[in-house]
N, C-alpha and C positions, 0 to 999 in steps of 0.2 A: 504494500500500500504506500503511495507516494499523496506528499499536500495535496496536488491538483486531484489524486482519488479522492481523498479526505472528504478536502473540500463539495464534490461532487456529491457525494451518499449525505452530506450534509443539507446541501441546494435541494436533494429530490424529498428527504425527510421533513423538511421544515419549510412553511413557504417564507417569504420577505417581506419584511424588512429583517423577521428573523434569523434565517439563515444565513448572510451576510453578517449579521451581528455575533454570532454564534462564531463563524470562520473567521473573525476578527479576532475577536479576544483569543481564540485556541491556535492560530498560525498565524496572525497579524496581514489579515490577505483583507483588500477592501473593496477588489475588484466590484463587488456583486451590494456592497453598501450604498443604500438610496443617499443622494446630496442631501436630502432634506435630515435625516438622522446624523449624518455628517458632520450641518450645521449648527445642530442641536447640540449635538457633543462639544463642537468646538465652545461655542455660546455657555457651556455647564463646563468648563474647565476637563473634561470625563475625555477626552479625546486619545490619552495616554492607554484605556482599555484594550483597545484596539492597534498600539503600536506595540510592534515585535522588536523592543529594544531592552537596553538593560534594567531602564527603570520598569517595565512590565514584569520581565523575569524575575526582576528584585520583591516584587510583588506578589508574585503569583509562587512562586518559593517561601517565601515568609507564610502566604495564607495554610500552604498545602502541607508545610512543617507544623504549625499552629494546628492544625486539624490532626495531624498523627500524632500528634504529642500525649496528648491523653489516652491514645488507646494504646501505646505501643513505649519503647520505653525510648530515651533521649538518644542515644548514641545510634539505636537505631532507626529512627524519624531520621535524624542527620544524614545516613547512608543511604535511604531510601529516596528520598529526598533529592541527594546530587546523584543518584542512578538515574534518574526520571530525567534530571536537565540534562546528564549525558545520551541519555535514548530519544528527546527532544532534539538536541544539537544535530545527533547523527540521522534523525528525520527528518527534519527541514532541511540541513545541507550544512555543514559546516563550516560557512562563511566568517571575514573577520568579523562581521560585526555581530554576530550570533556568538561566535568564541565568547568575545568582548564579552556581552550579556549574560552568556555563561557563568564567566569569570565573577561577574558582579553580582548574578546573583546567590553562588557559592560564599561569596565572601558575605551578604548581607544577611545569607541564614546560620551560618556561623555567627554572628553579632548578637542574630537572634535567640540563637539556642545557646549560647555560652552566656549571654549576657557582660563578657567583658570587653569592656568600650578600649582599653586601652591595647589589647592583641589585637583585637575588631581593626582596629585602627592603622597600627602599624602594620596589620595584613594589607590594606585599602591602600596605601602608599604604597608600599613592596608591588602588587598590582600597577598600579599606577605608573610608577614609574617604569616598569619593565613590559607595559603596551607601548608608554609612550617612544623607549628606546628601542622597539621593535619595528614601530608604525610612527614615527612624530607628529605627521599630520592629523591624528587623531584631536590633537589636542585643539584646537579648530573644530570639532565637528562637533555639531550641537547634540545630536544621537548619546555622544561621548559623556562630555559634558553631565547631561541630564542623569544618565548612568549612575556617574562618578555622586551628585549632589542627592540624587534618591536613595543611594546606599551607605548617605555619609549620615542622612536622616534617619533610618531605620538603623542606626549604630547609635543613633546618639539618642533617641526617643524610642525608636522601635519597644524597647523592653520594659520603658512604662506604662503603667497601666493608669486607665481613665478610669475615673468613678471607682476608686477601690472601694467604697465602703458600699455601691449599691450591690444586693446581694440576690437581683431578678435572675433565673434561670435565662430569662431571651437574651441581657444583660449581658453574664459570660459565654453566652456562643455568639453573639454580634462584635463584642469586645475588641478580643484579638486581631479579627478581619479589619476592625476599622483605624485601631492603634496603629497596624502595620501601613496601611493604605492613607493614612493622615503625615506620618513621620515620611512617608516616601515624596511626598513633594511640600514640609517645611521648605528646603532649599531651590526644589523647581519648578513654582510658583513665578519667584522673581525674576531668574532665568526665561522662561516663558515670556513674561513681559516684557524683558528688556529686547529679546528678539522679535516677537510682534507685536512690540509696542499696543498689545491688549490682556486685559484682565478682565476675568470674568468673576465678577462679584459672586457668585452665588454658587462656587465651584466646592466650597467650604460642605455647604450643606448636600450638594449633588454627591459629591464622594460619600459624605455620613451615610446618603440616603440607598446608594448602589454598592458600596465597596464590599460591601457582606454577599453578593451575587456572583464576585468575580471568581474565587475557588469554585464553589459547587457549578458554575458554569463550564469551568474548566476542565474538570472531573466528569460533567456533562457532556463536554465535545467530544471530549474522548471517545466516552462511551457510545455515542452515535454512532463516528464514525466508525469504528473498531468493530461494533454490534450489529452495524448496519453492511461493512464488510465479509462478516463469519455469515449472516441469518440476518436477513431485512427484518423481520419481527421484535427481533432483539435491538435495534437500532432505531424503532419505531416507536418502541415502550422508550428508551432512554430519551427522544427527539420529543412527547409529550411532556413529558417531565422538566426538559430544558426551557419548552414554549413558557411553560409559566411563569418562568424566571425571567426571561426573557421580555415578554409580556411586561412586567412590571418595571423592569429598566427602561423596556421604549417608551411606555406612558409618563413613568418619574421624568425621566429626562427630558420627551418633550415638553408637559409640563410645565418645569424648570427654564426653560429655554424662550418661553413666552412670559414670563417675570419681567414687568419694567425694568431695565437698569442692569438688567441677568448679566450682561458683558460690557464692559465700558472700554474703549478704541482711543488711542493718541496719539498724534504726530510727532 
């Protein structure tokens, strides 16, 4: 099975805007994404779901470590974890900038699961400095950049926790997903502005509102594709299940995106 399969058993399970949203977040492919959700996303700050870089990877590693964590025990979440981004990398194609995001988001789920900011850290340099003396142009490229500043966030906050004292059951299973998904753009937020000179106001709350969807969506594509590869039926029951989630991102987002003021634009 190759993305372009993937994506395929995906487009025929699900109709659209779903289906392109679905192959977004899971390959970062936009091909088959309506403008208009597009421009929604941009408008809701959310536009990061759908790109296959390292601040995605950073993210989607932090959510999918945070969900093993409880069932399974630490050292093993962490090995399962960076087998997954290696069976990723060698699926999509092992490009630099895939490596890159690899790279980034190995070192931001260690931040995670170790909790210490200062190995975290000195790992992230070590990185750092040994793309840039491999590739130097990297250090220019905004993809990089965003990488570098979404995993400097999820080291330095990733491992705090919001709301310690509230003690709801929905509470700690939303928690985690959104700690991690909040700390990954602390630093590229202003990044983002400075290069398109736009900010979207209300990107704060659109991540609160969606960032809890981005694993279980993930864990979703999968299974479509994968299910819908072995037995269309199997691939059919998981392609239900994702619409729902799905479902409620397009609506939140659009939504969000007709909010006076949602994005504000400067010269």
């Amino acid at each position: 099975m190759t993305v372009e399969s993937a994506t395929a058993i995906i487009n025929m399970l699900l109709p659209e805007p779903h289906a392109g949203l679905l192959a977004g977040i899971v390959f970062g492919t936009r091909a088959t994404l309506a403008k208009e959700l597009t421009d929604a996303l941009v408008k809701t700050g959310t536009l990061h779901i759908i790109a296959l870089s390292g601040m995605n990877i950073t993210i989607m590693t932090g959510l999918v470590e945070s969900i093993l964590r409880p069932l399974i025990s630490r050292r093993l979440a962490i090995l399962i974890t960076i087998v997954l981004i290696i069976m990723f990398i060698a699926f999509v194609g092992p490009s630099p900038s895939i490596i890159r995001a690899g790279i980034m988001g190995c070192i931001g789920l260690i931040a995670i699961s170790l909790g210490r900011q200062q190995w975290s850290l000195w790992a992230l340099a070590l990185a750092i400095i040994s793309m840039l003396v491999l590739y130097p142009p990297w250090l220019t490229d905004l993809s990089f950049q965003l990488s570098v500043l979404a995993t400097l966030g999820i080291i330095l906050f990733g491992t705090r926790q919001i709301g310690a004292g509230v003690k709801s059951a929905l509470w700690r299973l939303i928690e985690p997903n959104l700690r991690i998904t909040l700390a990954a753009q602390v630093f590229t937020i202003p990044l983002i502005f400075l290069h398109f000179h736009r900010i979207s106001l209300i990107s704060p709350l659109a991540n609160i509102l969606i960032g809890w969807t981005i694993a279980p969506l993930t864990i979703l594509g999968w299974l479509v594709a994968t299910g819908g590869w072995m037995w269309g039926p199997l691939g059919q029951i998981a392609a239900w299940v994702s619409w729902v989630f799905l479902e409620y991102l397009i609506r939140t987002i659009s939504i969000l995106a007709r909010v006076p003021l949602a994005s504000v634009g400067f010269n």
